[in-house]
C-alpha positions in Angstrom: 0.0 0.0 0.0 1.5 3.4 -1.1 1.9 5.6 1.8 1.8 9.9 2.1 3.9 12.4 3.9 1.7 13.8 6.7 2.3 17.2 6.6 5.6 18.3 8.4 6.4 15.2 10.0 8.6 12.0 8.9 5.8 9.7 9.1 4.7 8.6 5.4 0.8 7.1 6.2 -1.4 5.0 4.3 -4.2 6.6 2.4 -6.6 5.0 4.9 -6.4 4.7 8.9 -8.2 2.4 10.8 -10.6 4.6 13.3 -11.2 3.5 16.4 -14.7 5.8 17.5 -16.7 2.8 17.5 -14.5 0.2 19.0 -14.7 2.4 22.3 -18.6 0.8 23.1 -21.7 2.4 23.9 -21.2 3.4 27.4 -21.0 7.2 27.0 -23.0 9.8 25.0 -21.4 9.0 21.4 -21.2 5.7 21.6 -22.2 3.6 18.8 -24.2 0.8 20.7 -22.7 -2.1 22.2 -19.8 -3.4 21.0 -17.7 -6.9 21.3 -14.0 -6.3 21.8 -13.1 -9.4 20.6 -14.8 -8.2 17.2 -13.3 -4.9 17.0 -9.4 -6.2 17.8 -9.8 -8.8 14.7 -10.6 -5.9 13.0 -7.5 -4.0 14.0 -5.6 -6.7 13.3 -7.0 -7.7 9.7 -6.8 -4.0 9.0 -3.2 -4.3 10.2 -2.5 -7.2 8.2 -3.6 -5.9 4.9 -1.3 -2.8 5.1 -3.3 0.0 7.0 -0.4 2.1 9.5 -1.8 4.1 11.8 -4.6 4.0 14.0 -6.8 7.1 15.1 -8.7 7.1 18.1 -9.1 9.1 21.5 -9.3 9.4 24.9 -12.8 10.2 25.0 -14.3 7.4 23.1 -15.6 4.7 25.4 -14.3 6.8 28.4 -10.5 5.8 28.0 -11.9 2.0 26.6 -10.6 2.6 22.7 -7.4 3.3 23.5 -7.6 0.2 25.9 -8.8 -1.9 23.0 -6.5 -0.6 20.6 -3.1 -1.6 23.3 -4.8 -5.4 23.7 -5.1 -5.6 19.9 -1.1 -4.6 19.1 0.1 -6.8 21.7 2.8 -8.5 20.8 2.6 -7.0 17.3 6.3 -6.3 15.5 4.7 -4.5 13.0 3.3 -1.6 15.2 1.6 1.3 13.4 1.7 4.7 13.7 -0.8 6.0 17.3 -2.6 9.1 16.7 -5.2 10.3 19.9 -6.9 12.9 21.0 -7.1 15.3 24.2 -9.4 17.9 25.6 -12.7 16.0 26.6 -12.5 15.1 30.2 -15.1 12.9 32.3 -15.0 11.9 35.9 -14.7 8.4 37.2 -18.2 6.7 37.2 -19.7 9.9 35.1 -20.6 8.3 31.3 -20.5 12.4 30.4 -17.3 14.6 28.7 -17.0 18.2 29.5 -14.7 20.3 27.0 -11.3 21.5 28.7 -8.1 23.0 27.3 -6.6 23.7 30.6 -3.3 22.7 31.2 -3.5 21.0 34.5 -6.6 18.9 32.9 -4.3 18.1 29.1 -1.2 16.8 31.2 -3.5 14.5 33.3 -5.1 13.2 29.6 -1.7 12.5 27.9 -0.5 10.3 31.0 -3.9 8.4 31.1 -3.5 8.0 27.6 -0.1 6.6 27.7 -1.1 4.3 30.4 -4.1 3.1 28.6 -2.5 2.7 24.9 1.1 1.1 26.6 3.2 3.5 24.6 5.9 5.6 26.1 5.8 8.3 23.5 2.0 9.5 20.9 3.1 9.6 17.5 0.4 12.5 16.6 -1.6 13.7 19.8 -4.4 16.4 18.7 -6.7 18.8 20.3 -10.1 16.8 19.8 -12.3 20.2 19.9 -10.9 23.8 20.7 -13.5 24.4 23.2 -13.6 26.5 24.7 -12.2 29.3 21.9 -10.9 31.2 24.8 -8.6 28.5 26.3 -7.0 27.1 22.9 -3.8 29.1 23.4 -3.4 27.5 26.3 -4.3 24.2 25.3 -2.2 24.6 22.5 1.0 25.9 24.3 0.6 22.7 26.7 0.6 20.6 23.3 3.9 22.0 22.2 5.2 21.5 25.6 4.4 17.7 25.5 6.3 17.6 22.0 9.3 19.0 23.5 9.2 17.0 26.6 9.1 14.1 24.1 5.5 12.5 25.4 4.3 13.0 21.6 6.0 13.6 19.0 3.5 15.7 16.5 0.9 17.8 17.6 -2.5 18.8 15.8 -5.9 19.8 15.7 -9.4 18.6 14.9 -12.6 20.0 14.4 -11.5 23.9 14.1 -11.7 27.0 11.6 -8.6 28.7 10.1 -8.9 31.7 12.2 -8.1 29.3 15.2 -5.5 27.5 13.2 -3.8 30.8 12.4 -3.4 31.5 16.5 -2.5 27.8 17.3 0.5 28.5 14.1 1.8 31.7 16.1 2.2 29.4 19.2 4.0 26.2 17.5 3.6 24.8 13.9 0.8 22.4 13.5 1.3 19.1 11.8 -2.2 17.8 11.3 -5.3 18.9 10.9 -8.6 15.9 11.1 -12.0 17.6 10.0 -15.4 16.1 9.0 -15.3 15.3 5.3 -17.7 13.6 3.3 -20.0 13.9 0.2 -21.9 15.0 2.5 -20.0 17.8 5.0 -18.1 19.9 2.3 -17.6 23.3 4.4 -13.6 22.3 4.7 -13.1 22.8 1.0 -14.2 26.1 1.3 -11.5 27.8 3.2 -10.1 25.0 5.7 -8.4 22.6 3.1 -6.9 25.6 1.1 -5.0 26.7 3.8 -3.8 23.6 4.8 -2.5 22.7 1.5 -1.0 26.1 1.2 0.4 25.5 4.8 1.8 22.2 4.5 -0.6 20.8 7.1 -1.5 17.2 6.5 -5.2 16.6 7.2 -6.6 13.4 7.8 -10.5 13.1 7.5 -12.9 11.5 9.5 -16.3 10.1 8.9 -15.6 9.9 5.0 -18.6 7.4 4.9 -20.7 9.6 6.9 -20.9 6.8 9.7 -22.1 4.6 7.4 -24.4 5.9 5.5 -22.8 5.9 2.3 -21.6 2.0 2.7 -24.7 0.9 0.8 -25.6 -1.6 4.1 -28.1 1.4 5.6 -31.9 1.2 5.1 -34.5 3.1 6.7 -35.3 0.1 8.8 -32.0 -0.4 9.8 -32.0 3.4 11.1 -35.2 3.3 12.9 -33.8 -0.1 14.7 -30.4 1.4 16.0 -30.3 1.1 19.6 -30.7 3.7 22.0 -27.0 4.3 22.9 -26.4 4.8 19.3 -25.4 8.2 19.1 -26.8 8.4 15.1 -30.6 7.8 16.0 -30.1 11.3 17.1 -28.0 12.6 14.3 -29.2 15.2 11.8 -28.3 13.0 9.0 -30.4 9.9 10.2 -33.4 11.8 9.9 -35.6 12.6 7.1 -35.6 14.6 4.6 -31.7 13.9 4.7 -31.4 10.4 5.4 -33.2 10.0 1.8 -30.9 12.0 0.2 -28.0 10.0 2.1 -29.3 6.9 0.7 -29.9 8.1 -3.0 -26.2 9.2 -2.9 -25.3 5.9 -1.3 -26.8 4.1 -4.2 -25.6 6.2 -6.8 -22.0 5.5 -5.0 -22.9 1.9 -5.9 -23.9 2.5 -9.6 -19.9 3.5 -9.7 -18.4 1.0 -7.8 -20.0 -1.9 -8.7 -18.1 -1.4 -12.1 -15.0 -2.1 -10.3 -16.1 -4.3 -8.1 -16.0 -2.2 -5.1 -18.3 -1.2 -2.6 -20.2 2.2 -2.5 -17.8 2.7 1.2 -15.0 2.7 -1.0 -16.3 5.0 -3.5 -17.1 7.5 -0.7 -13.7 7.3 0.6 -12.3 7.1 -2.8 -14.5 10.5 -3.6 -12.3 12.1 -0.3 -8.8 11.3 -1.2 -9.6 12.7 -4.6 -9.1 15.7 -2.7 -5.5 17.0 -3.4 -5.3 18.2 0.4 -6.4 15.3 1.9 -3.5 13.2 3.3 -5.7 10.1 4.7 -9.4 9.1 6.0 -10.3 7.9 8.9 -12.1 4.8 8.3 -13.9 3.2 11.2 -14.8 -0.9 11.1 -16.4 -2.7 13.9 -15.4 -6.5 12.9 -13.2 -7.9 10.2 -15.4 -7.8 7.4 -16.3 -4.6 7.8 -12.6 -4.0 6.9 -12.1 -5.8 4.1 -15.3 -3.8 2.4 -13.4 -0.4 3.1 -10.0 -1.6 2.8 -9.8 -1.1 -1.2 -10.5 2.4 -0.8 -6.5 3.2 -0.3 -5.8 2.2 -4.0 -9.4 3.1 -6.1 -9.1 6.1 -7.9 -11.9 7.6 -9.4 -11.8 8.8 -12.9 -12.6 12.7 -13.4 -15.2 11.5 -15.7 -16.9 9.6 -12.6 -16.2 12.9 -9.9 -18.2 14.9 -12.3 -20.9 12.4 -12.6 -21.3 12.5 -8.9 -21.2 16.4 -8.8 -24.5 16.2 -11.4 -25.9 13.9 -8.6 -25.6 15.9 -5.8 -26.5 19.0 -7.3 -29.4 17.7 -8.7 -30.5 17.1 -5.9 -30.2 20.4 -4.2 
């Protein structure tokens, strides 16, 4: 699998990344049901083993349990790939709620839990999950650069932000990554976000390229109104109508495409991301081993320019 410098670091990533969101469980508020951790370490492994190199998760998901997972599933691995996590949503023991902080005291007690949990002595790429709050994110931000020169991680970024709060993070310490939401269906980052990474030589790895599965082509409506409660996308915009018909339309106009290649509609979506000239990786969440190897072909699928314009008609047809 070809791999892609990530920004200003040394570490050349595969065009996919196994996320690890839904691996953390359903026992806090964006959990994704219950999950069995047998499961979801076969499906860090088999991700592994066909040529995926890094690994995104964070503390947050599953209250600390991801990154738990993630250790018991590269146990004893030789092969280990590159750790990327995330700071800055806190919870208290026994609480299944996250509160936002960017404080310094709160950051330092994150990275050591994190390091505990994931059985790594250094983070390869540790990231401010969200910049909340605004007024805090030079501090949060200076504590990250002090973690990087203390040698607890060794690159330092920044998820879910705007390039105003990218530009005050840059006059702080250079930022090596950048993850936003990027889909067919959440575009906002090309508009000023993915320019000025590009320009800026900040890698940016997506997340949710398949909008959390509902461009896979294995969503229905029934399936949607039969997600358990601790699922945190019976509550999400884009599960409920009139967009979850549009979701599906795409999802089988994904599938048109890829069934000519004898891929899934997933890996059209992801395929659609990467297309991107900005885009460094996606974050590509699996729950089991077959999940992966449905995604997995994503990293080398290119689609023609003949195809991206097809799917532009699509969706602005459907404006």
């Amino acid at each position: 699998m070809k791999t892609r410098q990530l920004g200003n670091t040394d570490m050349h990533i595969t065009p996919i990344g196994f996320g690890a969101w839904a691996v953390g469980g359903g026992n806090w508020a964006f959990g994704w049901g219950e999950q069995d951790d047998n499961e979801s370490i076969a499906a860090i492994k088999r991700a592994l083993d066909l040529g995926i190199n890094w690994i995104d998760t964070a503390a947050a998901y599953g209250l600390g349990h991801s990154e738990e997972v993630v250790a018991r599933a590269l146990k004893g691995r030789v092969d280990h790939p590159y750790i990327f996590t995330k700071c800055s949503l806190a919870w208290n023991e026994g609480d299944t709620q996250v509160t936002n902080s960017l404080k310094a005291e709160s950051l330092r007690r994150e990275v050591e839990g994190s390091l505990r949990r994931l059985h790594v002595d250094v983070i390869d790429l540790y990231q401010i999950h969200w910049p909340v709050p605004d007024a805090d994110l030079e501090e949060g931000w200076s504590t990250l650069a002090a973690l990087q020169k203390e040698g607890k991680v060794r690159y330092i970024g920044i998820s879910n932000c705007d390039v105003s709060q990218m530009r005050r993070a840059m006059a702080i310490a250079p930022i090596s990554s950048c993850q936003p939401p990027y889909s067919l269906v959440k575009r906002a980052a090309e508009k000023e976000l993915l320019p000025f990474c590009q320009e800026n030589d900040i890698g940016v790895i997506v997340y949710s390229p398949m909008q959390s599965g509902l461009l896979t082509g294995a969503m229905s409506k029934e399936r949607v109104a039969n997600l358990p409660k601790n699922d945190w996308r019976k509550r999400g915009e884009e599960f409920q109508e009139p967009r979850l018909s549009h979701n599906l339309a795409l999802a089988d106009k994904l599938s048109e495409i890829a069934v000519l290649y004898n891929r899934t509609p997933g890996e059209a979506a992801i395929a659609w991301t990467l297309a991107n000239p900005a885009v460094t990786g996606a974050i590509v969440g699996a729950r089991s081993s077959k999940q992966v190897d449905t995604i997995v072909g994503a990293a080398e699928f290119r689609l023609s320019s003949l195809e991206l314009s097809e799917i532009e008609d699509f969706m602005k047809a459907r404006v």
